[in-house]
C-alpha positions as CSV (number, residue, x, y, z in Angstrom):
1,X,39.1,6.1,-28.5
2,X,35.7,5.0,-29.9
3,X,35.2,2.8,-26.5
4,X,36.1,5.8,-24.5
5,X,33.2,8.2,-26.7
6,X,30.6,5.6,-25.9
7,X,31.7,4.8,-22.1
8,X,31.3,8.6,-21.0
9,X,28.0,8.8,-23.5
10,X,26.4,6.1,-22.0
11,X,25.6,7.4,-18.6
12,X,24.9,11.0,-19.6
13,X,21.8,9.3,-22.1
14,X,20.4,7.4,-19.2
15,X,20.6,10.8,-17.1
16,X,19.1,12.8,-19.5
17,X,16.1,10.0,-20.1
18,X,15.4,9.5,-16.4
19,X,12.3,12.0,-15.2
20,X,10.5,11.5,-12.0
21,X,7.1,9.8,-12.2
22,X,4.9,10.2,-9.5
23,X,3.5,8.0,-6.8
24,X,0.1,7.2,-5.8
25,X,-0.4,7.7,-2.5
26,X,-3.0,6.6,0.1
27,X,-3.9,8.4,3.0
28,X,-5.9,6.7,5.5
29,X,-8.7,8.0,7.8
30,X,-7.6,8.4,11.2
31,X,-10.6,9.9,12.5
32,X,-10.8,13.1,11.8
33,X,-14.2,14.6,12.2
34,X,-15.5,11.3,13.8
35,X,-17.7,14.1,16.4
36,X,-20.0,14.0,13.2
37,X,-20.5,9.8,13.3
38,X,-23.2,8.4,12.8
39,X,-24.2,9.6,10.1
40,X,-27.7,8.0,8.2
41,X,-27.1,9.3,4.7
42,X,-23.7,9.5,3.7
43,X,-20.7,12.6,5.0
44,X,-18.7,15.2,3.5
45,X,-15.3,14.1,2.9
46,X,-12.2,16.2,2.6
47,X,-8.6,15.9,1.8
48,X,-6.5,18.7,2.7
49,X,-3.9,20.4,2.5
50,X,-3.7,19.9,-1.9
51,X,-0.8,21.6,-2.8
52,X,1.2,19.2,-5.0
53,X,-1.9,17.3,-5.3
54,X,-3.4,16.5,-9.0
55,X,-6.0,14.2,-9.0
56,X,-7.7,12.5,-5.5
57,X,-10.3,10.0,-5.2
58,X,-11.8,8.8,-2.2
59,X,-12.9,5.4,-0.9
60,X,-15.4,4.6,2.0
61,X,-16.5,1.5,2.9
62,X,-15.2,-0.5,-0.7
63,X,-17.1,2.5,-2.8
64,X,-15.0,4.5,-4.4
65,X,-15.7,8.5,-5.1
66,X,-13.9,11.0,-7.4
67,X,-12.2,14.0,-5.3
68,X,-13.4,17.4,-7.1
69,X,-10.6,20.2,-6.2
70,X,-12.5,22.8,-3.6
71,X,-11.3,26.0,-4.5
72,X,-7.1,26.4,-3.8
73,X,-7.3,24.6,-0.4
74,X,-8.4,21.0,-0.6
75,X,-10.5,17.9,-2.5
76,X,-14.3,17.4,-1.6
77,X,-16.2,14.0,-2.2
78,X,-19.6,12.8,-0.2
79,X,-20.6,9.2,0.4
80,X,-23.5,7.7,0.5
81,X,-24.5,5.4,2.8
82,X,-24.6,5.1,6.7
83,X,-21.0,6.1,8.3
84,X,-20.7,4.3,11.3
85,X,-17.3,4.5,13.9
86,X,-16.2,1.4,12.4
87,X,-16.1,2.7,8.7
88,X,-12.7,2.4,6.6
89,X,-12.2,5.2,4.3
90,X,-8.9,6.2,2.5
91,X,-8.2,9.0,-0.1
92,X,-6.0,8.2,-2.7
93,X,-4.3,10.9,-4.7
94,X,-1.4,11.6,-7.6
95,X,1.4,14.3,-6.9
96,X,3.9,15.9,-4.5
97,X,2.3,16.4,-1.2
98,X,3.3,14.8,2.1
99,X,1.0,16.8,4.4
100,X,-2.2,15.8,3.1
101,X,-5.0,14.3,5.7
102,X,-8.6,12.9,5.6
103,X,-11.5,14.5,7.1
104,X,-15.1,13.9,7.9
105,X,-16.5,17.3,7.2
106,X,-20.1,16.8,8.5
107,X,-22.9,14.8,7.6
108,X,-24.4,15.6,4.2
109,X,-28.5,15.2,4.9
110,X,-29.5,16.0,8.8
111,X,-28.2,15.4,11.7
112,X,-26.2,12.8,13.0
113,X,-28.7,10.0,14.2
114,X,-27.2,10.1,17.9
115,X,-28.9,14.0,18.5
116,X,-32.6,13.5,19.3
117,X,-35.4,16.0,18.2
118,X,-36.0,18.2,21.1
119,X,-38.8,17.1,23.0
120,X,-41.9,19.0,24.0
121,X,-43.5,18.5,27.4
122,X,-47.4,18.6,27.4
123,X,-48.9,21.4,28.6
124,X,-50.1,21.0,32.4
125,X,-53.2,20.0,33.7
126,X,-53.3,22.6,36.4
127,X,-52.7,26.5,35.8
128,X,-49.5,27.0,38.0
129,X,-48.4,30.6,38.0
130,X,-46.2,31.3,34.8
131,X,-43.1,30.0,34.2
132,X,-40.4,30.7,31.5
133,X,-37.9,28.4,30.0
134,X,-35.5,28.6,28.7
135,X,-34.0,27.8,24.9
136,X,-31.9,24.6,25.5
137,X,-28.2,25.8,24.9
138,X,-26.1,24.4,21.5
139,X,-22.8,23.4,22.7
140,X,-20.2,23.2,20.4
141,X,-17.6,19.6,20.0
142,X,-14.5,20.1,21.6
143,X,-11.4,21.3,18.4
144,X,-9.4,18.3,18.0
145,X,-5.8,18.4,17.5
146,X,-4.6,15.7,15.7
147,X,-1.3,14.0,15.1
148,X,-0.9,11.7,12.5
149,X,2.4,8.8,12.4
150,X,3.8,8.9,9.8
151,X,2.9,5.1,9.0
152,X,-0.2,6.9,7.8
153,X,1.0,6.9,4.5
154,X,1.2,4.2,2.0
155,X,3.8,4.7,-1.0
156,X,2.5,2.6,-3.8
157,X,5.9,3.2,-6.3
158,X,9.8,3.7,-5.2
159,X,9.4,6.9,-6.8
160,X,8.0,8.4,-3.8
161,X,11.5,8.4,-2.2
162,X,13.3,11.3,-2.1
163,X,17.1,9.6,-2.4
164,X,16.3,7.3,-5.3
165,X,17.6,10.4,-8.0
166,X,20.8,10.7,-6.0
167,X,21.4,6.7,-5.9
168,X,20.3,6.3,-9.6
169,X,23.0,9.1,-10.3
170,X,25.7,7.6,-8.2
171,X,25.3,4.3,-9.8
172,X,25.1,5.7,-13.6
173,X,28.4,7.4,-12.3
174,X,30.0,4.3,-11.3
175,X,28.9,2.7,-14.3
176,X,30.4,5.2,-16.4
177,X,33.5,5.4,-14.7
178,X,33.5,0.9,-15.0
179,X,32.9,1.5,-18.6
180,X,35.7,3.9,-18.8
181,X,38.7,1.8,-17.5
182,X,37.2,-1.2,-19.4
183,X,37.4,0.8,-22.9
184,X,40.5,1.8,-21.5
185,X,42.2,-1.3,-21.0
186,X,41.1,-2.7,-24.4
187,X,42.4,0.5,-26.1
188,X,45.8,-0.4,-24.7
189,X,45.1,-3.9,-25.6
190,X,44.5,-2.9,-29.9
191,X,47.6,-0.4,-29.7
């Protein structure tokens, strides 16, 4: 009987002391906001959706940034250093959230180098009649719809997996139930 105490015991302790950790998780940059690029000083970086997410930091280039949480929504960082279209930047955050992409915000000092100053023309040596011009027009990028693989994620721990509680459970369970007809079968054994 003391076999049989200890076999059904056994698997209900390793139940009770197995909690979820979780995994890191690295998101990529698959171009997101690269309408901003070049940029000469650094860029705005943002990892959205958070939800799930508690702690995020960001890495551009082999420099790595700590992710401040902006407001409810997201986590901001901004790099320093020219962004060019061949730059590698990753976020890299702990918690529950599947959803979560990288963004190039904008630029964080000027203008992206590829948009000259306007130019002025000199005025002309002649007195034509008057002419008016007019303000050159700002034309806004194109919105980008995205759609990410889902290879863009890198799970850095099994615990990322959503089966891994149900296997761990069916194996304790079979475990148990081994541990059961052994104690069992030396219970018959003593009598």
């Amino acid at each position: 009987m003391k076999y049989v105490r200890v076999a059904v015991a056994a698997p209900i302790v390793f139940m009770a002391l197995a909690t979820p950790a979780w995994a890191s998780t690295t998101v990529e940059w698959t171009g997101n906001g690269d309408e901003n690029i070049p940029c000469e000083s650094g860029g705005h970086w943002v990892l959205s959706p958070a939800k799930g997410i508690t702690s995020a930091t960001l890495e551009v280039d082999g420099t790595t940034y700590v992710m401040h949480r902006n407001g409810k929504g997201s986590y901001a960082a901004d790099s320093e250093g020219a962004i060019t279209a061949d730059v590698e930047a990753s976020a890299t955050y702990e918690g529950d959230n599947d959803d979560a992409f990288l963004k190039l915000s904008h630029c964080t000092e000027g203008t992206p180098t590829s948009t000259p100053p306007p130019t002025t023309t000199p005025p002309p040596t002649t007195t034509p009649p008057p002419t008016t011009t007019q303000p050159p027009t700002t034309t806004q990028p194109p919105t980008r719809t995205h759609t990410r693989p889902a290879s863009h994620v890198r799970r850095t721990a099994l615990t990322g997996n959503a089966t891994w509680p149900l296997a761990a459970l069916v194996g304790l369970g079979l475990a148990g139930l081994g541990a059961l007809l052994l104690a069992r079968r030396f219970s018959k054994d003593d009598a």
